[in-house]
N, C-alpha and C positions, 0 to 999 in steps of 0.2 A: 588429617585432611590436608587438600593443599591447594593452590588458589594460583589464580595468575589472570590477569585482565586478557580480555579477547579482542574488546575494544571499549571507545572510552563508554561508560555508563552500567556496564555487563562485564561480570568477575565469573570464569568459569572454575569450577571447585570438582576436587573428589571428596566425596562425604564416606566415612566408614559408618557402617548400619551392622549392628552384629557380625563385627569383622569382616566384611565383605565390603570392598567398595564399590560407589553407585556416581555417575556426574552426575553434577546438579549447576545450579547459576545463580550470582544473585545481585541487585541491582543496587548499587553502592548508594544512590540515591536515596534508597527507600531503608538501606540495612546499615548501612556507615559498611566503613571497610571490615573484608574478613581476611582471617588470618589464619596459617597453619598450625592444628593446635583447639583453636574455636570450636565450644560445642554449639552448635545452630539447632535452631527450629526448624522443620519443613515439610512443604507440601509436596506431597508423592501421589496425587491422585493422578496426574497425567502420565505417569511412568505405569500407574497400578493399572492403567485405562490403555494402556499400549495407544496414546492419541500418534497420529505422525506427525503433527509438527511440535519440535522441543524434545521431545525424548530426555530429558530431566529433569530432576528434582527442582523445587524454586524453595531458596532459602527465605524464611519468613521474617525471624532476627538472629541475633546474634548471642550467646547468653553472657548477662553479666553488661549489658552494653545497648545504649538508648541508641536507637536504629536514626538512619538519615544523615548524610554528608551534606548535602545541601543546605545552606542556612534559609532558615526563616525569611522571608523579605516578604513576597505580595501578599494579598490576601485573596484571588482565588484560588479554588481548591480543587483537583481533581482525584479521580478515585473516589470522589463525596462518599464520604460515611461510611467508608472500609478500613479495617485494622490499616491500611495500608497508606491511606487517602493523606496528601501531600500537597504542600503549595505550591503556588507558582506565580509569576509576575506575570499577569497577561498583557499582549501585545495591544490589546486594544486601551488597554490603562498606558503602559508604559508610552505607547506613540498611537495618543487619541487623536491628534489633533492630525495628522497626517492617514490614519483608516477614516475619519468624520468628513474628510475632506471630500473623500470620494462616493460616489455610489453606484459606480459601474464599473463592470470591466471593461469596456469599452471594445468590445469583439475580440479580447484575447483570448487566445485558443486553449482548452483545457481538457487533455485527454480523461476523460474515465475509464477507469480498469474495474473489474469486480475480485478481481485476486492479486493480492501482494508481487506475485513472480511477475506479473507485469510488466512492473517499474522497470527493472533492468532494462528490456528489448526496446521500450515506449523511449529511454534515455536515451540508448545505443542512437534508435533514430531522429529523435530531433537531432542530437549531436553532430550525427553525420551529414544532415542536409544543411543545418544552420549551426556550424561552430561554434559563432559568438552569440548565441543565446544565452540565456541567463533560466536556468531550469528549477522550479521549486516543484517540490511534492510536497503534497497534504495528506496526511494520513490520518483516516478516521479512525471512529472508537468503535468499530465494527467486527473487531478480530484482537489482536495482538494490543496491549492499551499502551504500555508499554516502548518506545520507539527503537530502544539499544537492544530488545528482541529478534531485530532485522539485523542479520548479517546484511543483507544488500547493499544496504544504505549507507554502513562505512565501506562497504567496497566501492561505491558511486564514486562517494566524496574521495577515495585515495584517487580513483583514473580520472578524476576529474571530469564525472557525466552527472554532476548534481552539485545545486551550488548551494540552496538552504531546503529546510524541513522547518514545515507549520506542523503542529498539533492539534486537531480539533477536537472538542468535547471532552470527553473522559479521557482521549488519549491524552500522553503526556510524555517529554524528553524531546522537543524538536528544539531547532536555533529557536525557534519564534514558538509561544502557546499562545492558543486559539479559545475562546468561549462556544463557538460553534462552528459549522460546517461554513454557513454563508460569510460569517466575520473570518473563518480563515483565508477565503480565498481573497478578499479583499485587501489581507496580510500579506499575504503573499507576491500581492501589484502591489501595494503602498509601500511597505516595510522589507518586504523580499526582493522589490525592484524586477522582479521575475518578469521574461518576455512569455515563458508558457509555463503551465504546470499539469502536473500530472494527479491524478488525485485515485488515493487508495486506499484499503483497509492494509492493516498491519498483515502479518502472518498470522495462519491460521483460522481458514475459511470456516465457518461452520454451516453443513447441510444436513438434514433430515430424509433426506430422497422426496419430502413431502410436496407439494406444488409452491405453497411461498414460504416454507419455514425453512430460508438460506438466506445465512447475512449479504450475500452481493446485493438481492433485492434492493440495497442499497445504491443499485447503479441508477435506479427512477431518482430517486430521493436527490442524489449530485448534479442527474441531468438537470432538473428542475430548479436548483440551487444555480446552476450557470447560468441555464435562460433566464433565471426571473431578476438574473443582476446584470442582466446586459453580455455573457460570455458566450463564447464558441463552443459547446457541446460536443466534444466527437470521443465516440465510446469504442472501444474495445470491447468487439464479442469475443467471448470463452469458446472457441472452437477446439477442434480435436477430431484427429482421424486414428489414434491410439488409443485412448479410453475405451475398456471395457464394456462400458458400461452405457448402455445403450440409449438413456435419455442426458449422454456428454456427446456422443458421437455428432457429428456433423457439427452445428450451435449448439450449443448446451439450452437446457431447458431453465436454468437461471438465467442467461439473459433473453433468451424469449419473455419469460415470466415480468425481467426488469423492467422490459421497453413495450409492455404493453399494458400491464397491472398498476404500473407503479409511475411510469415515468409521464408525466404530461404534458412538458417542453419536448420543444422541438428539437433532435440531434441528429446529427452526420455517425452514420456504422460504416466503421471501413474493413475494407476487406484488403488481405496482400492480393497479388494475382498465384491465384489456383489452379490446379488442374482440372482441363475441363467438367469432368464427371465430381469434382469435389465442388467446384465454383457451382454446379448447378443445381449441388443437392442444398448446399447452404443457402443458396435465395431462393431455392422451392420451399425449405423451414422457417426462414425469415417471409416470407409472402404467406404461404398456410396462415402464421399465428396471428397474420396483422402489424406485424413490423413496418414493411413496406407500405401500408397505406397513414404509418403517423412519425415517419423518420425518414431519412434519405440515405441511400445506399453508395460509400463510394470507393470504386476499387482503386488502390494506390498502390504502384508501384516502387516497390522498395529500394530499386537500385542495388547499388554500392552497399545498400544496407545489408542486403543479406549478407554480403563478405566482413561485416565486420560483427553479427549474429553468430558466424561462424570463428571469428577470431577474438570473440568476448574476452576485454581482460577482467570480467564479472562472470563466475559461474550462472549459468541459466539453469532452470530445474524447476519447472511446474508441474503440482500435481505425481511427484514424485520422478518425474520423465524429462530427460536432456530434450537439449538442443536436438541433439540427433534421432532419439526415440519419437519425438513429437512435434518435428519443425515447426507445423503449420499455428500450431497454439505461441509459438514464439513469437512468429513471423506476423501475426495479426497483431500482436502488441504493437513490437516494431512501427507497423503501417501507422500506429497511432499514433508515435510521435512522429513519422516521416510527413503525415496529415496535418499537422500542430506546426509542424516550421514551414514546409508550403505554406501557411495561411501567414506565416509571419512575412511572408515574401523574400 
């Protein structure tokens, strides 16, 4: 076997399995260190399941060797009740007195994305319109629990387009952990200091084709979390003029689903500027479902941004499709945070 860190919290390993080697990954956190040589445990169902995000093995322990690098210190716990389940100092224990203090966001802007690949484009933009902003992400426990899961996210922090990461709920590995959704974002102004943030599931969407069995649904659930603490709401629709797949083509029908089923605060949907026949199918889907009569529609011009979408020093890749295959799914990210630093002025 043999092993080398990818980044910090994620060790990516070759595993031999009846002489044949296989990658796999595994979370020093959760396993203590591995080493070439180490026989491991592991879970191969997402490899046996051809899922597309991960395409590895996840080492479960190590043999001969009590799992977790991380010493003991808080007492909450995430993962609750999984072989796996680990503690953690929460942010709200560690600096109560500073999240107690507050109970608002006070109109800070908080882009929602429904899928991880987001993040990237939504950074790229705030960045480029407000430099000296101060950028957190929240990562739910919606997808990926895990946070050193995301390549993105040490790529952010090396180009310096992400300055801290909350963890909320079962997720777990950010600067700061969170007890929930509403107390992370709260973490993230008090403790994060953050001017805006962006708020996501990890990697790894899970859909059904079914009308609400897709974890973004989870886009109602954050808008609602921002309005009801005093924040700016501005969501990223999942658009696409590549997909397939014909209930992604124009808005996807997850966030149709998000902002009409689910979401019951009031949010800003931004859109990049489109071409005309693209711009007009989108808010004929967004009007159909009833978006338009309980959210605000706003088109933003990206600017400068696009030229720095196109010179990412972060790989973009949603949905399996570049930059180049699928612009416009990029490009609406983008909008979100070019939306989120306009509002910061």
């Amino acid at each position: 076997m043999s092993a080398k860190e990818a980044h910090p919290g994620l060790i990516e390993l070759t595993v031999e399995i009846d002489g044949e080697g296989f990658p796999a990954i595994a979370y020093d956190d959760l396993t203590g260190p591995v080493a070439p040589g180490d026989v491991v445990l592991l879970n191969t169902t997402a490899v046996e399941l051809g899922l597309g995000t991960g395409g590895a093995h996840l080492v479960i322990a190590v043999e001969g060797r009590a799992g977790g690098a991380r010493p003991v210190t808080g007492h909450a716990m995430k993962l609750r009740y999984t072989p796996m389940q680990t503690s953690v100092d929460a942010a709200e224990d560690l600096h109560r007195d500073l999240v107690d203090r507050i109970r608002s966001l006070d109109g800070m802007p908080v882009v929602v994305a429904g899928l991880h690949s987001a993040l990237a484009p939504a950074a790229l933009g705030a960045r480029a319109v407000a430099p000296g902003s101060r950028i957190a992400y929240v990562m739910t426990d919606a997808a990926a629990l895990l946070l050193p899961f995301s390549r993105t996210v040490p790529a952010l922090r090396d180009a310096g387009l992400l300055d801290v990461t909350v963890t909320a709920g079962q997720a777990v590995g950010g600067d700061l952990e969170a007890v929930n959704l509403h107390s992370a974002l709260l973490v993230a102004l008090a403790v994060g200091k953050a001017d805006l943030v962006i708020v996501a599931m990890g990697p790894g969407n899970l859909g059904t084709g079914s009308g609400l069995g897709f974890a973004s649904l989870e886009v109602g659930t954050i808008v609602n979390a921002v309005a009801a603490l005093g924040g700016r709401p501005i969501v990223v629709p999942r658009i696409s003029f590549a997909d397939p797949r014909e209930r992604h083509r124009g808005v996807s029908h997850h966030t149709l689903a998000a902002l009409t089923m689910a979401a019951l605060g009031r949010a800003e949907v931004v859109l990049p500027s489109l071409a005309p026949d693209r711009f007009a199918r989108v808010r004929a889907q967004l009007a159909d479902a009833g978006v338009l009569a309980r959210h605000d529609l706003v088109e933003v011009d990206i600017g400068p941004a696009d030229d720095v979408l196109r010179s990412s020093p972060v790989p973009l890749r949603s949905m399996g499709r570049t930059f180049e295959e699928d612009p416009d799914q990029h490009r609406a990210a983008c909008a979100g945070g070019v939306r989120a630093a306009d509002v910061l002025g």
